[in-house]
N, C-alpha and C positions, 0 to 999 in steps of 0.2 A: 316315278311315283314312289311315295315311302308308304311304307305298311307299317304300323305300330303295333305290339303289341302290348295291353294294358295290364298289371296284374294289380288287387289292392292288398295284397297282402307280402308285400316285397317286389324282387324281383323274378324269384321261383318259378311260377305260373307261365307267367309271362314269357321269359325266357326259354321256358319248353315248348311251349306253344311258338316261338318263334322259329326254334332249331329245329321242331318238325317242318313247318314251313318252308324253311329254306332248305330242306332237302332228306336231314337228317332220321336218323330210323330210331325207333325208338328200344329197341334189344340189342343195339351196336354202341347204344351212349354208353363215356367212360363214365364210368358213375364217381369216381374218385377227383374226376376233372369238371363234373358238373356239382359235383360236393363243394370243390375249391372256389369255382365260379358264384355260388350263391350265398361261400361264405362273406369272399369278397364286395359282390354287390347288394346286399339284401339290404342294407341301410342307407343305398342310395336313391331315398326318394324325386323323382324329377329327372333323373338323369336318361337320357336316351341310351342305351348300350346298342351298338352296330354289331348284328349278329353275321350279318351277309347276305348274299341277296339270290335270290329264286329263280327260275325257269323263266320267265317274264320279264328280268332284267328288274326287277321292281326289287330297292334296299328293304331291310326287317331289320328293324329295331326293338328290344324290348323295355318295355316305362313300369318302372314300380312306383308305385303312388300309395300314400300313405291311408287317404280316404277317401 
């Protein structure tokens, strides 16, 4: 199963909301590596980004979407 996570305002949201998901804490993020990550992806609308996948064996993906 894929889990998607949807954000509409880039990739931002979404991708944090995935990285908790798949494991991730949220006082241990590099903030400097998630700074780099949303500069790179925030204008990829449509794109699926493969975050990794969860306890369940289910992949997380996060989708930035425009509107």
């Amino acid at each position: 199963m894929k889990l998607i996570y949807c954000g509409y305002f880039g990739t931002y949201g979404a991708y944090l909301a995935a990285y908790i998901h798949a494991g991730g804490v949220v006082d241990n993020i590099d903030i400097l590596s998630y700074h780099e990550f949303c500069q790179k992806y925030a204008e990829r609308f449509g794109n699926m980004i493969y975050i990794g996948m969860d306890k369940g064996l289910r992949e997380i993906y996060a989708l930035g979407c425009k509107e």
